[in-house]
DRENGUMAR-278599 format. One line per 8 residues: number of its first residue (from 1); for each residue x, z, y of C-alpha. Coordinates in nm, 2 decimals. Example, Ala and Ser with C-alpha at 12.3 -4.5 7.8 and 13.67 -1.06 7.14 Angstrom:
REM DRENGUMAR-278599
1) 1.23/0.78/-0.45 | 1.37/0.71/-0.11
***
This chain:
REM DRENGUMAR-278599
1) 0.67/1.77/3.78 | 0.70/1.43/3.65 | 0.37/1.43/3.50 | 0.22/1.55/3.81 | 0.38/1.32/4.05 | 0.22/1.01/3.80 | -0.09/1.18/3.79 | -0.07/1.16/4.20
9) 0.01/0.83/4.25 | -0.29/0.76/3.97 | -0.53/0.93/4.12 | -0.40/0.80/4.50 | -0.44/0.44/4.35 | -0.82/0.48/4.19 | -0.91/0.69/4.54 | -0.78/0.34/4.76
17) -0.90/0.06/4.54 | -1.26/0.16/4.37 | -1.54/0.06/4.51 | -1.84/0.15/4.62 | -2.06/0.32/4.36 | -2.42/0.36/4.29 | -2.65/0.60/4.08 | -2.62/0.37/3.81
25) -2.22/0.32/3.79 | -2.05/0.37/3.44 | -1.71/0.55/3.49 | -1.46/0.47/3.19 | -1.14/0.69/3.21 | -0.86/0.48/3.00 | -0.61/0.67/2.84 | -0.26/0.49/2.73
33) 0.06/0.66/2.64 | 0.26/0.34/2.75 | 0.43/0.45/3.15 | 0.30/0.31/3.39 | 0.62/0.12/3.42 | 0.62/-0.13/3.09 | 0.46/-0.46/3.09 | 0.16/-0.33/2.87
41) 0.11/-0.06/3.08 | 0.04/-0.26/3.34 | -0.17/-0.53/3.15 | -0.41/-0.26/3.05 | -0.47/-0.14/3.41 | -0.53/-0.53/3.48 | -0.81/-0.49/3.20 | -0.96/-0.20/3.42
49) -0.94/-0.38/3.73 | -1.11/-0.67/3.61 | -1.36/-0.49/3.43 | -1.45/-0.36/3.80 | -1.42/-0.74/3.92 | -1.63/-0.91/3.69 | -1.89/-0.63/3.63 | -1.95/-0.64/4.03
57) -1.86/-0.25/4.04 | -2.14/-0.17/3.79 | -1.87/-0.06/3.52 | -1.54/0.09/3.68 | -1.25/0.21/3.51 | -1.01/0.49/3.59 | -0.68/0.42/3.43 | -0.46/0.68/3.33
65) -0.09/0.62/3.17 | 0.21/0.80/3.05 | 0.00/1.00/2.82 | -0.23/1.24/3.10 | -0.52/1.24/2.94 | -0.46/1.18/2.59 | -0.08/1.17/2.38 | 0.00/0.86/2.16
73) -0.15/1.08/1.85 | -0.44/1.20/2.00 | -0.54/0.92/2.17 | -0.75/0.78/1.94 | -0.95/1.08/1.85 | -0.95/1.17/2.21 | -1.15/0.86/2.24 | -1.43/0.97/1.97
81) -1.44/1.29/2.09 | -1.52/1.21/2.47 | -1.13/1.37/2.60 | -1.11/0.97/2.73 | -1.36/0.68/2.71 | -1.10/0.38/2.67 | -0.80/0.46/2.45 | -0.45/0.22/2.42
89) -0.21/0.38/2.13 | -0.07/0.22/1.76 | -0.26/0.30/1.45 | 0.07/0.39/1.29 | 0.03/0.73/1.46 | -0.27/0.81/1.24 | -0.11/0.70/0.92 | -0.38/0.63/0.64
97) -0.67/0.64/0.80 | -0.69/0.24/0.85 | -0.63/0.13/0.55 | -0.71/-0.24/0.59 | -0.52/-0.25/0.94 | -0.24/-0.15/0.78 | -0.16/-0.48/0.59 | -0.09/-0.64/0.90
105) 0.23/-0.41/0.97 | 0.39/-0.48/0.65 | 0.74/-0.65/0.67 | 0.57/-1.03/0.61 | 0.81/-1.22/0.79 | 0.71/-1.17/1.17 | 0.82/-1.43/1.42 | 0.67/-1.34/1.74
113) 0.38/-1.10/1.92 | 0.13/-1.40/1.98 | 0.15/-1.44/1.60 | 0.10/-1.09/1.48 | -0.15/-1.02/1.78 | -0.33/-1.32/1.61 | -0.32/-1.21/1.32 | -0.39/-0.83/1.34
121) -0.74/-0.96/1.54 | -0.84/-1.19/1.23 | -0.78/-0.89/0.96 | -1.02/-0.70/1.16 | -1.29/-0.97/1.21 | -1.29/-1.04/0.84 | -1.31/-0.72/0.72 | -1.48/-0.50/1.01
129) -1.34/-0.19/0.85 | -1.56/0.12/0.82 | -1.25/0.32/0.97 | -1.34/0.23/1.32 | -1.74/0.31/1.27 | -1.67/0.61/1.53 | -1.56/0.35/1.80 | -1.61/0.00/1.98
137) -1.33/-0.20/1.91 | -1.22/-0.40/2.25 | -0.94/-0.59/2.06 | -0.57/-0.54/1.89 | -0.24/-0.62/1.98 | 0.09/-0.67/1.81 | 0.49/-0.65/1.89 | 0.73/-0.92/1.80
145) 0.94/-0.91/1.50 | 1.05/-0.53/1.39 | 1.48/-0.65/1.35 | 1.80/-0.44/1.26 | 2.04/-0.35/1.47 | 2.30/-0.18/1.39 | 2.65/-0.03/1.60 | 3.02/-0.07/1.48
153) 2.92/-0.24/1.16 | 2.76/-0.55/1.15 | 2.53/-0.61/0.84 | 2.57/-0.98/0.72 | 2.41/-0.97/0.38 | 2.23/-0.74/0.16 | 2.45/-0.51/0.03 | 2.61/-0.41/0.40
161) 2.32/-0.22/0.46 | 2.39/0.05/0.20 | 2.47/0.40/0.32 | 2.35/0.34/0.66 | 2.19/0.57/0.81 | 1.89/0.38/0.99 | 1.66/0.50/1.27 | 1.34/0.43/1.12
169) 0.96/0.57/1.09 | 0.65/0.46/0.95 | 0.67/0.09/0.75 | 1.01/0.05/0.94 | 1.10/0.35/0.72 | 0.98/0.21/0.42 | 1.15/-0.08/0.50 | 1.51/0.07/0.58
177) 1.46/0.26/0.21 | 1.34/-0.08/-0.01 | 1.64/-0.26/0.15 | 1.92/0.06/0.07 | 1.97/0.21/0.33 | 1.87/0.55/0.49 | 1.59/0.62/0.69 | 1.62/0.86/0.99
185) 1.24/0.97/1.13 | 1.26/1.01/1.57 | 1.12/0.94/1.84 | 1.29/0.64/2.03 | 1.35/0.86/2.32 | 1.58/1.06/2.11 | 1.77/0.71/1.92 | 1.94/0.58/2.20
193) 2.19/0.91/2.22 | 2.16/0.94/1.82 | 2.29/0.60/1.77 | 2.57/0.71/2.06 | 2.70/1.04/1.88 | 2.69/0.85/1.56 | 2.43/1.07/1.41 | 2.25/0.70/1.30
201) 2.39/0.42/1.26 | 2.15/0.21/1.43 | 1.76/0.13/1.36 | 1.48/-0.13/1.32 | 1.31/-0.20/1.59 | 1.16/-0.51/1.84 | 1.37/-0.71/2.06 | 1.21/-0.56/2.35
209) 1.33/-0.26/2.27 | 1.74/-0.31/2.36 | 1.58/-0.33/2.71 | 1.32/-0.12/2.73 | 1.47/0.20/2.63 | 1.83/0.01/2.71 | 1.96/-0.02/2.33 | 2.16/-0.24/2.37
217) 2.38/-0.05/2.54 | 2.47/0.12/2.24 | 2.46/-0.10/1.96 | 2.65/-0.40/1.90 | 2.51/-0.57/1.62 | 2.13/-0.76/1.59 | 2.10/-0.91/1.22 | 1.80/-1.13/1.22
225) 1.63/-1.04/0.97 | 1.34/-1.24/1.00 | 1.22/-1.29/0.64 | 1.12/-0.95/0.64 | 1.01/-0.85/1.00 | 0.73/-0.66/1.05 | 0.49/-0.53/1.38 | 0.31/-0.23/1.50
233) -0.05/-0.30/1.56 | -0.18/-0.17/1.89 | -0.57/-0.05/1.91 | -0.76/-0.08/2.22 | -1.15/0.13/2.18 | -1.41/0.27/2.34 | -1.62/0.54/2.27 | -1.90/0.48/2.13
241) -2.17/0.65/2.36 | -2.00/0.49/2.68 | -2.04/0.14/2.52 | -2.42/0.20/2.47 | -2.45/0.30/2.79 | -2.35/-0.02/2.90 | -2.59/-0.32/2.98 | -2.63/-0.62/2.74
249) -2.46/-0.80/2.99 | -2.17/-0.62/3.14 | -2.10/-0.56/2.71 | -2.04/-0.96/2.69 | -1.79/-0.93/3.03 | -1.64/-0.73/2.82 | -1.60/-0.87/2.51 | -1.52/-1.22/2.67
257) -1.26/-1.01/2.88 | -1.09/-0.90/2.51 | -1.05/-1.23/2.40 | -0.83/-1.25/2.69 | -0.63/-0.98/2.73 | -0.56/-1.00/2.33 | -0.32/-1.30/2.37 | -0.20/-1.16/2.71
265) -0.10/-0.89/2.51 | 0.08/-1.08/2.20 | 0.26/-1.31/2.51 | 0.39/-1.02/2.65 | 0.54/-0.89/2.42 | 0.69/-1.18/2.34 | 0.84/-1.23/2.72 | 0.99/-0.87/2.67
273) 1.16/-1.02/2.36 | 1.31/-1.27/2.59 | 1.43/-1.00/2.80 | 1.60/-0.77/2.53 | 1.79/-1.04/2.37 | 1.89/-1.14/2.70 | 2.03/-0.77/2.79 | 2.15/-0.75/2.42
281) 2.39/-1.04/2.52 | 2.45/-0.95/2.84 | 2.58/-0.61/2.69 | 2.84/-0.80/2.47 | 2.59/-0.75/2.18 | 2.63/-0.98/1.86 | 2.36/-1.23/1.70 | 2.42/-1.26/1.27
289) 2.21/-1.52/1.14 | 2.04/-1.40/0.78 | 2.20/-1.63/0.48 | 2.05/-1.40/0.16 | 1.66/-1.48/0.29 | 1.56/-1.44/-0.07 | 1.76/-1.13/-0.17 | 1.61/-0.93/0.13
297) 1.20/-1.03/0.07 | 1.30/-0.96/-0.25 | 1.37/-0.62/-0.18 | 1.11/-0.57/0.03 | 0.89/-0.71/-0.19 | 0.76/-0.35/-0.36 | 0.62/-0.24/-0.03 | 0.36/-0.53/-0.05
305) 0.22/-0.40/-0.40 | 0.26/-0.05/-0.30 | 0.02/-0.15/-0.04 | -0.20/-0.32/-0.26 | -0.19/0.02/-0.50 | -0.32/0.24/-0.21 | -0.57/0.03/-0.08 | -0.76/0.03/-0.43
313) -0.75/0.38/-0.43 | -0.94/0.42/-0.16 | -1.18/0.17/-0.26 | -1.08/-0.11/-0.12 | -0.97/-0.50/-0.23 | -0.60/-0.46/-0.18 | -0.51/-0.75/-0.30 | -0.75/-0.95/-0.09
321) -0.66/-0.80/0.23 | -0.32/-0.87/0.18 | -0.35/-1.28/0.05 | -0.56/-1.25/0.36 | -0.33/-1.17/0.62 | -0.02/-1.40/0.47 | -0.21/-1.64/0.47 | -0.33/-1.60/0.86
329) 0.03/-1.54/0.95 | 0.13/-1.87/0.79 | -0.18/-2.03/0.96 | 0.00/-1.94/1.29
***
């Protein structure tokens, strides 16, 4: 019913606000798992109404959130495959197939989204990965720093992390393991009541998140562990056939548009940060400064060579695409 009532208001919302539209009007339908609700939700359907705006009605989107069209894992084969024409989910959800993209979520010491938006945008530029041959890439962007927080115990150094039980997936997993502790695998709309029953003992996750999905009301501890932060890279594409359908000059609206909407993307993300540490504070929530820096990029340290290992496997320069991106991030 929920579903259906989003669809509604959607569908009420495109009806109202497109304009006029002639024999030669390219319809894009944008899929996004995001609700219509959170900050990038709502950037993206900006995206679609300026695309309408600066294309003069010539190229108009239809923006669909919350996952109608397309779910967070399909969502970028549903793109490919014509389900949607515009897609918005994380790469993370199709683990291994972007090999080079993936550098850029490794735990490499993340300050803010502007940064690892930034940064995710150069990897691809450099190395314009085969991976995304199937698709036109609009642009990337990238969460602030990935930080642990924990609930009754407060982890001040190294060792205080051992035989936690951690709400983790993906590289945040990885992560959780290399530093000692235990990684749990769920979604996050199933931590908030795991990290209340005691089932975990917290997780790794962004700032934004003690707001977003109100964390902070059950955890009392945010160790900034800033040394060995990392990000989830967010993809934006189009499907190939709809871009070529496009004219040479609503393409270069377009692309001038993702430059844009990139670093709208990366500053939002850091706003929401803002927000969830502010909420985190407000909910009697505690801030530990990291004093072992060394110990912990120590111990994380493996993950960055493991990367390097798979990368060559499949052919790739590991080690370049990692030098790379450190050295991008510390160009920020």
């Amino acid at each position: 019913m929920k579903r259906l009532m989003t669809l509604c208001a959607v569908l009420a919302v495109m009806c109202f606000a497109a304009p006029a539209m002639s024999a030669d009007t390219v319809i894009l339908r944008y899929s996004n798992f995001f609700p219509p609700t959170h900050v990038q939700s709502k950037l993206a359907e900006e995206w679609a109404q300026e695309v309408n705006k600066r294309t003069g009605g010539e190229v108009q989107v239809e923006y669909y959130p919350g996952g109608i069209l397309t779910k967070a894992k399909q969502c970028y084969d549903g793109v490919v495959e014509g389900m949607s024409d515009v897609g918005m989910s994380a790469l993370a959800y199709s683990r291994g197939r972007f090999p080079v993209m993936a550098a850029v979520d490794l735990p490499l010491g993340y300050t803010s989204g502007v940064d690892a938006t930034a940064v995710a945008n150069a990897v691809y530029e450099k190395f314009r990965p085969k991976a995304f041959r199937d698709v036109e890439v609009m642009y990337f962007h990238a969460h602030g720093p990935g930080l642990l927080h924990t609930a009754q115990k407060p982890v001040e150094k190294l060792e205080d992390i051992k035989g936690l039980k951690l709400r983790a997936t993906g590289n945040s997993g990885k992560l959780v393991k290399a530093l000692g502790g235990t990684p749990v695998g769920m979604s996050m709309s199933d931590s908030y009541q795991a990290i209340q029953k005691g089932v975990v003992n917290g997780g790794m996750y962004p700032v934004e998140t003690n707001k977003g999905w109100k964390m902070a009301e059950v955890v009392d501890y945010m160790t900034e562990t800033f040394p060995v932060a990392y990000t989830t890279t967010f993809f934006v594409v189009m499907n190939k056939d709809k871009w070529n359908e496009l004219s040479d000059k609503n393409k270069q609206i377009i692309t001038e548009l993702n430059k844009e909407w990139a670093v709208r993307h990366g500053q939002a993300w850091d706003e929401s940060d803002k927000v969830g540490r502010a909420y985190f504070l407000e909910n009697g929530g505690k801030i530990i400064p990291l004093s072992d820096a060394d110990a912990w990029k120590a111990a994380a340290a493996p993950m960055l060579q493991e990367y390097v290992g798979m990368a060559n496997k499949k052919k790739l320069d590991g080690q370049a695409v990692l030098d790379f991106t450190v050295e991008t991030l510390k160009a920020q």
